[in-house]
C-alpha positions in Angstrom: 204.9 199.6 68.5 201.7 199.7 70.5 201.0 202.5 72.9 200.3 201.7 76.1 196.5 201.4 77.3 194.9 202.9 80.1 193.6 200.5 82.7 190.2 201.3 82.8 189.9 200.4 79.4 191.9 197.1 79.5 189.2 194.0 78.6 190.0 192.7 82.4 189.1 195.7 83.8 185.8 195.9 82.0 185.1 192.3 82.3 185.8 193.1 86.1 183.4 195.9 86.8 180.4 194.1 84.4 180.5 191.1 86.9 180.5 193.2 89.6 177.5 195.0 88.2 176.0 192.0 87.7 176.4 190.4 90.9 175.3 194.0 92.7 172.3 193.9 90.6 171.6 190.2 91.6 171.9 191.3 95.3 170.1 194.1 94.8 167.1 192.2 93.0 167.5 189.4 95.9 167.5 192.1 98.7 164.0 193.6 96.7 162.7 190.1 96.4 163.2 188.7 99.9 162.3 192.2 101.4 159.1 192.4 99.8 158.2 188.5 100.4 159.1 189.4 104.1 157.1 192.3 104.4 154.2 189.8 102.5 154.9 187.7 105.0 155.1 189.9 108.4 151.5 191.9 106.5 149.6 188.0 106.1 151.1 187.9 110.0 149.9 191.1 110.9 146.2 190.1 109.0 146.0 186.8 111.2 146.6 188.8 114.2 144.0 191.5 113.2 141.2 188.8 111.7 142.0 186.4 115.4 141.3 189.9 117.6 138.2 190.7 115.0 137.0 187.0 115.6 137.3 186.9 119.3 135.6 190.2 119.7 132.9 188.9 117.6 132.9 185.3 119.6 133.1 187.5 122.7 129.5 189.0 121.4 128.0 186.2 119.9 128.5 184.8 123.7 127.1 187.4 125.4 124.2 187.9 123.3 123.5 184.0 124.1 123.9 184.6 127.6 121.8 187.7 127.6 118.9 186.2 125.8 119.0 183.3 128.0 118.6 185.1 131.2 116.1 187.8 129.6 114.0 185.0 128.9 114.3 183.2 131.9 113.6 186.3 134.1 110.7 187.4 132.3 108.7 184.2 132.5 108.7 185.3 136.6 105.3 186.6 137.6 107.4 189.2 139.8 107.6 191.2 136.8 103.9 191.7 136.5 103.8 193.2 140.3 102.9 197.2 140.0 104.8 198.7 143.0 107.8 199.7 141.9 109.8 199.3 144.7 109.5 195.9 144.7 110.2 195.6 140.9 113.4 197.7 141.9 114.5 195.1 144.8 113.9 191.8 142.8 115.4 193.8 139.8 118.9 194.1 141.7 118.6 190.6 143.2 118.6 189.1 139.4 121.1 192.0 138.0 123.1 190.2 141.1 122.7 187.0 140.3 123.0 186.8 136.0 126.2 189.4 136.6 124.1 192.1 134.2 125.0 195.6 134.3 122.2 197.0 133.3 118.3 195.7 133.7 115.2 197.3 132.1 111.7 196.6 132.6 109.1 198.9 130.2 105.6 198.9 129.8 104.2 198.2 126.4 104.5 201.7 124.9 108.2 201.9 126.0 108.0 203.7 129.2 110.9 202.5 131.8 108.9 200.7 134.9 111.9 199.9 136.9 115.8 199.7 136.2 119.1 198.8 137.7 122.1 199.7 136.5 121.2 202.1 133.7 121.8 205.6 132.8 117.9 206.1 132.2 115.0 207.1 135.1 112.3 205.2 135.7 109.3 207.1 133.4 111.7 207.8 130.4 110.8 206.3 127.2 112.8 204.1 125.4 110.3 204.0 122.2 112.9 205.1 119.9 115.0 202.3 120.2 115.2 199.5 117.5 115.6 196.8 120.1 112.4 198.0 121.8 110.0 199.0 118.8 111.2 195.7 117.0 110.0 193.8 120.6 106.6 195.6 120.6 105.9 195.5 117.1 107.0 191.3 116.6 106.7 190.1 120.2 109.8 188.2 119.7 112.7 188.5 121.7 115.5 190.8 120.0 119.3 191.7 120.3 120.8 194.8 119.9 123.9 196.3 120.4 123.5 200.2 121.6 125.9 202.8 123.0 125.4 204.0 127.1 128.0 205.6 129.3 130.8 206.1 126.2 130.9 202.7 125.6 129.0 200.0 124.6 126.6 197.8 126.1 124.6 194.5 124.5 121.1 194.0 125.3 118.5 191.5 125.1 114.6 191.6 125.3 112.0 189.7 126.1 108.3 189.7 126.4 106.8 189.7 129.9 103.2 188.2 129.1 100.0 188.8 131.4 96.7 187.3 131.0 95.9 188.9 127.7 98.5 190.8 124.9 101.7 191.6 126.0 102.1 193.6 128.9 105.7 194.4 129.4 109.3 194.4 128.0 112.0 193.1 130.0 115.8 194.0 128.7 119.2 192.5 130.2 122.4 194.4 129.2 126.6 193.7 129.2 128.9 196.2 128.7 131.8 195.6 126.6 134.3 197.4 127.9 138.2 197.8 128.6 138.3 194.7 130.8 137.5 192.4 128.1 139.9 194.1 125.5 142.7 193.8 127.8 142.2 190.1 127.6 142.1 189.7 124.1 145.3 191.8 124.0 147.0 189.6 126.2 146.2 186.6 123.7 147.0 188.4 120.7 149.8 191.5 121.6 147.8 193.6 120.1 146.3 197.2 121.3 142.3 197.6 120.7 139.8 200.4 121.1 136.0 200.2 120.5 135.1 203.0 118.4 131.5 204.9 118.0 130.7 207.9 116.2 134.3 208.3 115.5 134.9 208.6 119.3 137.1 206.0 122.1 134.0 203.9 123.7 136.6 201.8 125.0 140.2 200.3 125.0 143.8 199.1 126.0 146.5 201.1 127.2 148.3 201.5 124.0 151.7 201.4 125.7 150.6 204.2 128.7 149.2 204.3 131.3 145.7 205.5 131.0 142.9 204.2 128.4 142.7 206.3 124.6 140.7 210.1 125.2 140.7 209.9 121.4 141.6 208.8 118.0 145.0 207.6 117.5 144.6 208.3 114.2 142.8 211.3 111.7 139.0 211.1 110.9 140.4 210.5 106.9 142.7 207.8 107.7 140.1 206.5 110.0 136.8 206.5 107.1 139.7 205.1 104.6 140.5 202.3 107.0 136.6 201.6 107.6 135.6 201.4 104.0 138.4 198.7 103.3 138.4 196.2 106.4 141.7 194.4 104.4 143.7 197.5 104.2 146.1 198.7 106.6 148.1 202.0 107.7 150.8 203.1 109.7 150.2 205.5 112.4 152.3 206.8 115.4 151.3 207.4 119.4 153.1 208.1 122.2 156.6 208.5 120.1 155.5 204.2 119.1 154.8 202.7 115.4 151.8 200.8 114.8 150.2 199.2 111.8 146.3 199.7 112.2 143.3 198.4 110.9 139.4 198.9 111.4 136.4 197.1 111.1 133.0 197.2 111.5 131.6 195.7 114.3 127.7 194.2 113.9 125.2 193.4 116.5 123.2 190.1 115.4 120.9 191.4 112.8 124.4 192.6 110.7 123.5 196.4 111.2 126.4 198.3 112.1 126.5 199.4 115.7 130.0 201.0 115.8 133.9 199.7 114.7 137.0 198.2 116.6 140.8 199.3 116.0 143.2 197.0 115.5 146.6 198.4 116.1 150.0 195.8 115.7 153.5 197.5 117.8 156.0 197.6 114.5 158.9 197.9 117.0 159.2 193.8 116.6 158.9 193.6 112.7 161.7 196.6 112.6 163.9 194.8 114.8 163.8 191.5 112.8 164.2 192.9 109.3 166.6 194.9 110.4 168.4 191.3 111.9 167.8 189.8 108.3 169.2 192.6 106.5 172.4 192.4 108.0 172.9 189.2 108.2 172.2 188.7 103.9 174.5 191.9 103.4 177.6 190.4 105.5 176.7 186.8 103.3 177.1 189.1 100.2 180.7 191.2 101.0 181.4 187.4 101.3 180.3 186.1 98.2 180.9 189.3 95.9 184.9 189.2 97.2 185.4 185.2 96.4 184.0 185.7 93.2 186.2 188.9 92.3 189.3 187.2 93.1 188.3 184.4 91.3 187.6 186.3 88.1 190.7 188.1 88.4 192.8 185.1 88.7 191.2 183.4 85.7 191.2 186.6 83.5 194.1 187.6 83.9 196.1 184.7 82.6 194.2 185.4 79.1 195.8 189.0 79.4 199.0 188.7 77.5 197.5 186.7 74.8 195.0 189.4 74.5 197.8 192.3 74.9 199.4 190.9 71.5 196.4 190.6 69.4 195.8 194.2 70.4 199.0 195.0 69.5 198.8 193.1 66.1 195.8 194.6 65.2 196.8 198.1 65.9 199.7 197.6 63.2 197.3 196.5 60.8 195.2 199.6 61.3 198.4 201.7 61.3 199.9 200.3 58.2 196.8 200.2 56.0 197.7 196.8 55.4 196.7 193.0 56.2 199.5 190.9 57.8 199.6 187.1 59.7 199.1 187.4 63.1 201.3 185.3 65.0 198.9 183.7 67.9 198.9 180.2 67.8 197.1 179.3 71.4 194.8 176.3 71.4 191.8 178.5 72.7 189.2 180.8 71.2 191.6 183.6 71.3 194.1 181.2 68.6 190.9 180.7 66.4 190.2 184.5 66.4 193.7 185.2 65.1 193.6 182.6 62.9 190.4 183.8 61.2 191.8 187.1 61.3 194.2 186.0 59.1 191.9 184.3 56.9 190.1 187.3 56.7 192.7 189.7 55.8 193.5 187.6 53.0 190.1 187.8 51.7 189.4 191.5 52.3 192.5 192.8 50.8 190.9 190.7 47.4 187.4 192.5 48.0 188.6 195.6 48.7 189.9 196.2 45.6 186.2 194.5 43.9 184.7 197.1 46.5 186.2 199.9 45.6 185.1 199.6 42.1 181.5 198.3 42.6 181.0 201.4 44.9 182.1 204.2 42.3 179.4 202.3 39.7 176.8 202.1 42.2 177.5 206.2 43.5 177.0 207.2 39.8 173.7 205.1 39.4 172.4 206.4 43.0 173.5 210.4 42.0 171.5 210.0 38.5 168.4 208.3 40.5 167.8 210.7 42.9 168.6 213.5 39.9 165.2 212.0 38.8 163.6 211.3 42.0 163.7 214.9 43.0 162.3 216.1 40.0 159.4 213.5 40.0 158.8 214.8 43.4 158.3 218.1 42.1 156.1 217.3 39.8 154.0 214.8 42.3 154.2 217.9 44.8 152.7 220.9 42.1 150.5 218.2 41.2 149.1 217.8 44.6 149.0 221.3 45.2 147.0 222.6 41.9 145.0 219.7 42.8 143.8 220.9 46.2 143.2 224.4 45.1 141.1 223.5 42.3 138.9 221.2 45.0 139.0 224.4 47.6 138.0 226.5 44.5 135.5 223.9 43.6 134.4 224.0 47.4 134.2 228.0 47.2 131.9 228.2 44.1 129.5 225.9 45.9 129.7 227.4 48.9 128.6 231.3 47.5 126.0 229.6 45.1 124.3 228.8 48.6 125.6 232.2 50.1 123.5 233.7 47.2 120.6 231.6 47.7 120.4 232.4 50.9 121.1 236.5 50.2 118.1 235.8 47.3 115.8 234.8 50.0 116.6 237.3 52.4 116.3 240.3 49.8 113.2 238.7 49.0 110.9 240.4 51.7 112.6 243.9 51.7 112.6 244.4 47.9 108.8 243.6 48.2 108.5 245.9 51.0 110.3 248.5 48.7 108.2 247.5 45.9 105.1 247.8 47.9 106.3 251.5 49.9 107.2 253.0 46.2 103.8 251.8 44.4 101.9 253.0 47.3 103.7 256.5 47.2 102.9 256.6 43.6 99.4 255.9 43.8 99.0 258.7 46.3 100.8 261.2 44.3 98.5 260.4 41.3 95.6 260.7 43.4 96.6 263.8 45.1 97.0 262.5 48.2 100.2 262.4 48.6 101.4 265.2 51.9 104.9 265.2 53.3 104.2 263.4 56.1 103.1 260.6 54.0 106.7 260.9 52.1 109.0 261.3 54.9 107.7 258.0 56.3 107.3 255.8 53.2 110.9 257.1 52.3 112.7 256.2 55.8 111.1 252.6 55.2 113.0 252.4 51.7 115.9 253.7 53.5 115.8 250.9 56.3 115.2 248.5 53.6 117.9 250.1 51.2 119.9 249.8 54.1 119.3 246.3 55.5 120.1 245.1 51.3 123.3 246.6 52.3 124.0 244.9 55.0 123.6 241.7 53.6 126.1 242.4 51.0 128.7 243.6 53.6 128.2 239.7 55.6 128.5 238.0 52.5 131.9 240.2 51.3 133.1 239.7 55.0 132.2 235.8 55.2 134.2 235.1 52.2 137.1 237.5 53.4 140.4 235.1 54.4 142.3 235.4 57.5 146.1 236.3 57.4 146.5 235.5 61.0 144.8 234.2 63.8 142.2 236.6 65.3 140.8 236.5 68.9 137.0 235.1 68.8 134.4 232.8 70.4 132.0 230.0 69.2 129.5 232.6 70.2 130.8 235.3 68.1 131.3 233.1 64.8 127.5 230.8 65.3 125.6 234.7 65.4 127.3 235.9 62.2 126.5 232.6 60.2 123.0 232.8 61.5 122.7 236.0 60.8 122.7 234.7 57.1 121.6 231.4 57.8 118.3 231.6 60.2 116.0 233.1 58.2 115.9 230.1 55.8 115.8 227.7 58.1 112.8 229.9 59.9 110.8 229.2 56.3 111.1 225.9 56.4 109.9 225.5 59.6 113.7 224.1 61.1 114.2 224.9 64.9 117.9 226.4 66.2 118.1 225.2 69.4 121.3 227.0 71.4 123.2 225.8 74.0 125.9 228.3 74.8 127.7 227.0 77.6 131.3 228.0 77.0 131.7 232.0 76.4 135.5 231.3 76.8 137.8 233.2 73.6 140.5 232.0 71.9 143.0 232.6 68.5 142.0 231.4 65.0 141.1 232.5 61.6 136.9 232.9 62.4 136.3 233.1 58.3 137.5 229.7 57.9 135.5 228.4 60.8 131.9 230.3 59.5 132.4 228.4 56.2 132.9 225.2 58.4 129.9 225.7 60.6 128.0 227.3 57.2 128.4 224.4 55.3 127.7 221.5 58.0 124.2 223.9 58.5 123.4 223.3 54.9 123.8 220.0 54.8 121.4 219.5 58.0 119.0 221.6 56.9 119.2 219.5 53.2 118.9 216.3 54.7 115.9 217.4 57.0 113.8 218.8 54.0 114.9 215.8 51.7 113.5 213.6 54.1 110.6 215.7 55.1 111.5 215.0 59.1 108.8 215.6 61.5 109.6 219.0 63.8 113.0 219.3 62.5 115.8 221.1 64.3 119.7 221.5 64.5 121.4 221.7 67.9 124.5 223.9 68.2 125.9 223.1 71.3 129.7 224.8 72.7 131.4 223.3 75.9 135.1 222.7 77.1 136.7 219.7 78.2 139.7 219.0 79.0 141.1 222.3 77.9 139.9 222.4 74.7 137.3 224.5 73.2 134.4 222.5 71.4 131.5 223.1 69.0 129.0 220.5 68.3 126.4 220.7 65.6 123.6 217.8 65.8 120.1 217.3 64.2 117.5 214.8 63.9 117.6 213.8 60.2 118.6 210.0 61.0 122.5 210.4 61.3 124.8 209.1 58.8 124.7 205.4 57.5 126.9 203.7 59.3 128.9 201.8 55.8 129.3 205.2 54.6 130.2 207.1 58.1 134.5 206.4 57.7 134.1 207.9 54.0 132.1 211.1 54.2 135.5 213.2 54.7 137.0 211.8 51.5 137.3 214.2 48.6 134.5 213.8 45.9 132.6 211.3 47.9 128.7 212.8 48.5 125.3 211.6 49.1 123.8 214.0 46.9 125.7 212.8 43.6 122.3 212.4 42.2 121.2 216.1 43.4 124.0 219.0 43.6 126.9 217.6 46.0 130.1 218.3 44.9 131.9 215.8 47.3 134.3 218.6 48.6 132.2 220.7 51.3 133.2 218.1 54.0 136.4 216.8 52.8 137.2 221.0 52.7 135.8 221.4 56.3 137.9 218.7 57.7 140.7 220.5 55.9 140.0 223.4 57.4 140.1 222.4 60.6 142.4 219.4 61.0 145.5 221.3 59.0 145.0 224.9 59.3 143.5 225.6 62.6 145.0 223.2 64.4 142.1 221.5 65.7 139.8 218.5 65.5 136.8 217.6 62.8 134.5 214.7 63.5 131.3 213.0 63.2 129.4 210.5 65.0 125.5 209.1 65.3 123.2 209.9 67.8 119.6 208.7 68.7 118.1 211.5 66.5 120.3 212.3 63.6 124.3 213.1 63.1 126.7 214.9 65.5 129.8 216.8 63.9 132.0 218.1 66.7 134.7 220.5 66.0 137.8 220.8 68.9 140.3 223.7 68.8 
């Protein structure tokens, strides 16, 4: 008997809530689509809109700097300009600025001094030298166009040349404002709100949905630099409690020198509205389509529900029984062919089963006596390994202390020949009589600081060789002045530079003794590869920085670097350059050990201009 299934687990309920899934995830990929190819769309819009403002506002210049230049070189081929009474430059001044519709007019002697002007915000007597559009006039005697910035707004002048009898004689310059008048014009063509922008400040604009003209920025000084530096780009800012997408650009006078910016700024009350329209209108289209296709699924599922009830049913006996029986389903569909190759199956299986059973006790007693052996070969692989590596380390250790003791045998050199020297002297004084306390004290306190210095070196060598049990708090610093404490005298006699570049004093955990015979050994091997090769002012550069939180040492010189078909195999056991000298093989493939497994960190080389650079990162 089969017990009764729970209908969130029935096949027709499943099948049911994939299709909805599916159909929910093809609106919701539809709605993603379509929303972003209509906000595409409504941004190319909004782009038209901004380059057609841009475009006009240019035109809009491009046509008064024609008109401009035509009348400043019409006027100044009168002889009126020439006249030296000033008031009667002033009237016929305001009878052209009358007739050419100019608001400003500017007449200047030849050093830039203003003669006469109408319109302006200068006196007569200021000078206008500084200007480009009137050192440019003077210097090429050619007429110019400019686009400057006079009464918070700005204002489009032309020059010309006023010629006398001889060189010239004055300058003669014909302004236009552009100013709120004309951006209300291009706003009516475009729906767009505009403002002329200079030194980050409102020259002029439209009413942006109020009343009066902008006082200021609709926008911050960030947004409005961001906007600037990417003409394409666009942002969405908010004024008198209204959405607008802006944009800026730069606005040019006629020699493409930037004179100032416009903003562009597009009402998003219209684009909300129609999205908005859209999106309801494909959400209502799919409730429509998601319900018929739900009821149609149901209705054709549901008629393969019995069928499917008694193979359930079937096979649930089967399970409960242990057993393989016929299933009786005999429906010309896929479901009949499933219970027929059921049955067909459980014939079969009930014949390999048996074969099974048997093949898997053989094959359990092979595996168990397999991995018996495989363990144990493991082992032996393992202890191999291991008695290997601490015969290398070992190896890596005796080579290491026959340096240590090289370099301990050159360091005791000087004091035992100091002591040799203080005691012989002492003796030939005493022979000779000569000998007073004085004399004694002192040569005996120079034995003793000798005596005493031999000790010392003894102590650093014990201590370098010493190994950590645990991590100990330290710095580059700390670790680079006990290894040159050994170290630097060597490399003094044989005329190698240490060059120190501390510029990390930061501390951190580690075992130090394992790091001084890393930074030991990588110092012998510069220093053998810059006597073996006899280098010219040789030096090794210890260098410590951080970056990106991690503390790192870098140790360079200027023996040639590493050969570059040999570079990836330097850290390999047993593989040297000096096979034909004293290498061992080990000091590097031990450093690299050293640093990669037990502290954690980072060993590696590279080639620089000079020579090699090892870099260690913990």
């Amino acid at each position: 008997m089969s017990k009764k299934i729970i209908f969130y687990r029935k096949i027709i309920f499943k099948i049911f809530i994939l299709i909805s899934l599916v159909l929910f995830g093809a609106f919701g990929i539809n709605m993603i689509l379509t929303n972003k190819m209509l906000d595409e769309r409504i941004e190319q819009r909004i782009l038209s809109d901004f380059d057609l403002a841009y475009n006009t506002t240019r035109n809009f210049i491009n046509l008064v700097s024609q008109t401009s230049q035509m009348w400043a070189k019409d006027v100044a081929s009168h002889s009126e300009l020439l006249d030296s009474d000033r008031d009667r430059l002033k009237r016929y001044l305001q009878e052209k600025k009358i007739e050419m519709s100019a608001d400003s007019i500017i007449l200047l002697n030849d050093k830039g001094d203003i003669l006469a002007q109408i319109g302006s915000e200068h006196i007569v007597d200021d000078s206008l030298a500084y200007r480009d559009i009137v050192r440019q006039t003077i210097r090429n005697q050619t007429q110019t166009t400019k686009i400057a910035r006079e009464r918070e707004t700005f204002i489009l002048y032309s020059s010309a040349i006023v010629k006398g009898e001889g060189d010239l004689s004055r300058v003669l310059m014909v302004g236009y404002f552009i100013n709120d008048i004309f951006l209300e014009n291009i706003k009516n063509n475009t729906h767009l709100e505009l403002a002329l922008i200079g030194n980050s400040a409102v020259m002029s604009s439209t009413k942006w949905g109020s009343s009066q003209n902008l006082a200021k920025l609709p926008i911050s000084y960030l947004q409005y630099q961001n906007l600037l530096k990417n003409p394409k780009s666009t942002s969405q800012t908010r004024y008198q409690d209204r959405l607008y997408i802006v944009n800026v650009r730069e606005l040019t006078d006629r020699e493409s020198l930037t004179s100032g910016s416009i903003l562009l700024a597009y009402p998003y009350d219209t684009i909300a509205k129609e999205k908005s329209r859209l999106s309801r209108k494909k959400l209502f289209i799919f409730y429509v389509i998601i319900s018929v296709s739900l009821i149609l699924i149901y209705i054709v599922v549901r008629k393969y529900l019995k069928t499917i009830n008694e193979l359930t049913d079937a096979i649930e006996d089967i399970s409960a029984q242990k057993t393989y029986r016929d299933i009786d389903i005999y429906t010309k569909d896929e479901i009949g062919l499933l219970a027929y190759s059921f049955n067909q199956m459980g014939s079969e299986l009930n014949i390999l089963h048996t074969d099974m059973q048997h093949q898997i006790e053989s094959k359990t007693k092979k595996l168990d006596e397999l991995n018996k052996n495989l363990e144990k070969k493991v082992e032996e692989e393992v202890e191999k390994n291991r008695q290997k590596d601490k015969i290398m380390h070992f190896q890596s250790r005796l080579a290491q202390m026959g340096e240590m003791l090289s370099m301990i045998a050159h360091q005791w050199r000087q004091p035992l020949s100091a002591i040799s020297s203080a005691s012989a002297g002492l003796e030939l004084k005493a022979e000779l009589g000569k000998a007073d306390k004085d004399t004694i004290i002192k040569q005996s306190k120079n034995i003793t600081k000798y005596t005493h210095f031999l000790s010392e070196t003894i102590d650093d060598f014990r201590n370098f060789f010493r190994a950590d049990k645990c991590e100990i708090e330290t710095s580059y610093s700390d670790i680079i002045t006990s290894v040159l404490s050994i170290t630097e005298n060597s490399l003094t006699n044989k005329n190698i530079s240490i060059i120190k570049e501390f510029n990390s004093e930061d501390r951190f955990m580690t075992y130090p003794n394992e790091i001084r015979q890393v930074i030991l050994n990588l110092i012998k091997n510069a220093e053998d590869i810059l006597v073996e090769k006899s280098v010219e002012d040789p030096y090794i550069k210890i260098v410590t920085h951080k970056s990106n939180n991690k503390d790192i040492l870098e140790i360079s010189d200027n023996g040639g670097g590493v050969p570059v078909e040999i570079i990836d195999k330097i850290f390999d056991p047993y593989f040297s350059t000096k096979l034909n000298r004293d290498g061992t093989g080990l000091g590097l493939y031990m450093s690299k050990t050293i640093i990669d497994e037990h502290c954690h960190g980072e060993l590696t080389v590279s080639n620089t201009k000079d020579g090699a650079l090892f870099s260690i990162t913990l």
